[in-house]
PAVODREN-799955 format. One record per residue (C-alpha): residue in one letter; x negated, y negated, z negated; residue number from 0. Coordinates in nm, 4 decimals, padded with zeros to 6 digits, always signed. Layout:
@aa=A px=X py=Y pz=Z i=NUM
...
This chain:
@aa=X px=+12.6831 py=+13.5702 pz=-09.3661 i=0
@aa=X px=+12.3899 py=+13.5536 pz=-09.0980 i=1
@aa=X px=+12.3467 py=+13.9198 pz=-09.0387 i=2
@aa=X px=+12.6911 py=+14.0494 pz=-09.0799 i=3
@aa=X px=+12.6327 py=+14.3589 pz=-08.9302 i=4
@aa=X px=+12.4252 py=+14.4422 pz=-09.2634 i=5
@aa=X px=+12.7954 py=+14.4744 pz=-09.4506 i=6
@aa=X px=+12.8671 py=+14.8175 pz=-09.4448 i=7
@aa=X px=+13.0310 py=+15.1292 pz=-09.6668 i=8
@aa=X px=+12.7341 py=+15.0797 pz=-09.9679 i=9
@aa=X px=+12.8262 py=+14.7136 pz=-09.9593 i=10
@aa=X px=+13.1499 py=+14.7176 pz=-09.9902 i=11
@aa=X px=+13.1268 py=+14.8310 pz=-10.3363 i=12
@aa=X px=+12.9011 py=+14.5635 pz=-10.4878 i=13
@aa=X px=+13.1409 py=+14.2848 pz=-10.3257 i=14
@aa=X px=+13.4315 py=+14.4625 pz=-10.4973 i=15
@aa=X px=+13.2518 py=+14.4179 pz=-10.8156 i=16
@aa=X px=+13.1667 py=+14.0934 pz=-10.7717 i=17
@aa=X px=+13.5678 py=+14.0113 pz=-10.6681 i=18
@aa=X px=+13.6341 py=+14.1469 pz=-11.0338 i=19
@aa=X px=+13.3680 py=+13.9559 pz=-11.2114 i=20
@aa=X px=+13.4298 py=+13.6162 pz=-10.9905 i=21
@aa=X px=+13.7789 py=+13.6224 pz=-10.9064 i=22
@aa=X px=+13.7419 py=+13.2605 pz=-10.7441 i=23
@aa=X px=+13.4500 py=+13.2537 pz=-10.5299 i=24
@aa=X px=+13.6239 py=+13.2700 pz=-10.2044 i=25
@aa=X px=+13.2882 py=+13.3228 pz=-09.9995 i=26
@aa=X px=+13.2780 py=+13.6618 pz=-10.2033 i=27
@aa=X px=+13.6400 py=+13.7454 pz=-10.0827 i=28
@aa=X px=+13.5443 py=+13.6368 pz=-09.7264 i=29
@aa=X px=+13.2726 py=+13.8647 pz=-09.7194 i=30
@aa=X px=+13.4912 py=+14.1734 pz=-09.8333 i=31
@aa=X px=+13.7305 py=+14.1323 pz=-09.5804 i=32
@aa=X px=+13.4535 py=+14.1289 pz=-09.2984 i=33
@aa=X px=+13.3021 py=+14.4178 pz=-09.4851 i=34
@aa=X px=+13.6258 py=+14.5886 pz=-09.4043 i=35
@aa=X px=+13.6669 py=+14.4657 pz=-09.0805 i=36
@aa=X px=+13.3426 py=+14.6090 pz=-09.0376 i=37
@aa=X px=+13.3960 py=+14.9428 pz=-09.1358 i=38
@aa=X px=+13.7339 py=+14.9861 pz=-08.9581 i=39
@aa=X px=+13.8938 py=+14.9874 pz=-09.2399 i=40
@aa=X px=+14.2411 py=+15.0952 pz=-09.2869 i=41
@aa=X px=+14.2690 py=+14.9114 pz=-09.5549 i=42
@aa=X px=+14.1674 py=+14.5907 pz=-09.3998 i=43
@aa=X px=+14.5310 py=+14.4439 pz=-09.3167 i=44
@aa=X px=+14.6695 py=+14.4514 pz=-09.6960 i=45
@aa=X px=+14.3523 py=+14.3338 pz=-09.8389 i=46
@aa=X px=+14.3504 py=+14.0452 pz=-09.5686 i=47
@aa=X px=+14.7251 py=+13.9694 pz=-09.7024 i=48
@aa=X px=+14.5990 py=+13.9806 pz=-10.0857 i=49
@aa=X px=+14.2939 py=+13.8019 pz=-10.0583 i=50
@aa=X px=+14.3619 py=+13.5145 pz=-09.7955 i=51
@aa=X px=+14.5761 py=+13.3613 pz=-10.0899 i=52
@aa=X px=+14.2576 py=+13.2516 pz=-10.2528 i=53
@aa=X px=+14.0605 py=+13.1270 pz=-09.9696 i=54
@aa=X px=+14.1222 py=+12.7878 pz=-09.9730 i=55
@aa=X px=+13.9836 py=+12.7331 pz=-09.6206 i=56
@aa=X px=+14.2065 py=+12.9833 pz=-09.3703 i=57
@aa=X px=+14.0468 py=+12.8494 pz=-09.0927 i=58
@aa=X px=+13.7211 py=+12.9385 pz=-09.2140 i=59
@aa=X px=+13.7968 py=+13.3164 pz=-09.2569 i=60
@aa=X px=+13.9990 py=+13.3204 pz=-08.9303 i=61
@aa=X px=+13.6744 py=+13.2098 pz=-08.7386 i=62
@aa=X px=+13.4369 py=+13.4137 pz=-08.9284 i=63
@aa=X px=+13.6559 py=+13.7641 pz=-08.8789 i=64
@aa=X px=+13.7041 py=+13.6541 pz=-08.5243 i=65
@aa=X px=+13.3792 py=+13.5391 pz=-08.4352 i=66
@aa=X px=+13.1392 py=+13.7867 pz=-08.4968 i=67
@aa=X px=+13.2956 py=+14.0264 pz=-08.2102 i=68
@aa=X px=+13.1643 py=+14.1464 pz=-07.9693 i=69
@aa=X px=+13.3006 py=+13.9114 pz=-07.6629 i=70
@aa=X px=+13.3650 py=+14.0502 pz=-07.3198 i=71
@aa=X px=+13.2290 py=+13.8597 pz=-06.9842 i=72
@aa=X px=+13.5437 py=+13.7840 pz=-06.7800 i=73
@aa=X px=+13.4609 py=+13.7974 pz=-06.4275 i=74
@aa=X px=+13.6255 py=+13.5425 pz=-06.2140 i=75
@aa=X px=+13.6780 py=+13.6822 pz=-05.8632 i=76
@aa=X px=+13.7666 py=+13.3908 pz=-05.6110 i=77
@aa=X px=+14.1157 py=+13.5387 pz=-05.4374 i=78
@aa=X px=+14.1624 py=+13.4827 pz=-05.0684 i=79
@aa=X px=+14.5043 py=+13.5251 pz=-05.0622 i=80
@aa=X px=+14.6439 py=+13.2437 pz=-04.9187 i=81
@aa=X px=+15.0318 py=+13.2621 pz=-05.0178 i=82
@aa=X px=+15.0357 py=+13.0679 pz=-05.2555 i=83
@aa=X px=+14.8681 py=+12.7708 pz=-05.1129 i=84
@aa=X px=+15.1305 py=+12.5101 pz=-05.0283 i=85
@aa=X px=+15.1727 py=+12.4086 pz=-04.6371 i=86
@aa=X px=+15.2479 py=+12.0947 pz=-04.5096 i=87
@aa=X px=+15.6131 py=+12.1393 pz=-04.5157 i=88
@aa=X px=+15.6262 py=+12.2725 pz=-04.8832 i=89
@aa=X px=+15.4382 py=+11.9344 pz=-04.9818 i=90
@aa=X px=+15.6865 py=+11.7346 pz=-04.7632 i=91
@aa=X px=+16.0081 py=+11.8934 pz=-04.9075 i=92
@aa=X px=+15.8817 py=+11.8008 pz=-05.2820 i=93
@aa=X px=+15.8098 py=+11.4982 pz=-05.2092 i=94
């Protein structure tokens, strides 16, 4: 689970085998499903429905598919548009 890009299409087979022989080790199950997401699956969304039933910690999975994206920087550029600013008049009608 440290190196998750190391899941890939040879992978995926072994953890399907080891689904069949453990059918409730949920770490194994967790793994498959990033295996999938992984690969761009297609089959990713009805496994995800199938197997989430025996992963006793949702949260868990939901964090582990999630988090190992690749996150985008968000630039915040400071806007010098001055409309929406309240005046003195604004602040003296509210009040």
């Amino acid at each position: 689970m440290r190196q998750p890009e190391l899941l890939n299409s040879e992978s995926l087979a072994e953890l399907r085998e080891m689904i069949d022989d453990y059918p409730y080790f949920p770490v194994v199950r967790m793994l498959y499903l990033l295996n999938l997401k992984n690969i761009d699956s297609y089959k990713f969304e009805v496994e995800l429905a199938k197997h989430a039933l025996y992963i006793p910690d949702r949260k868990a999975l939901y964090k582990m598919l999630n988090g190992y994206q690749k996150k985008e920087s968000i630039a915040v550029i400071p806007s010098e548009d001055k409309s929406f600013e309240m005046n003195e008049e604004t602040k003296e009608e509210e009040s």
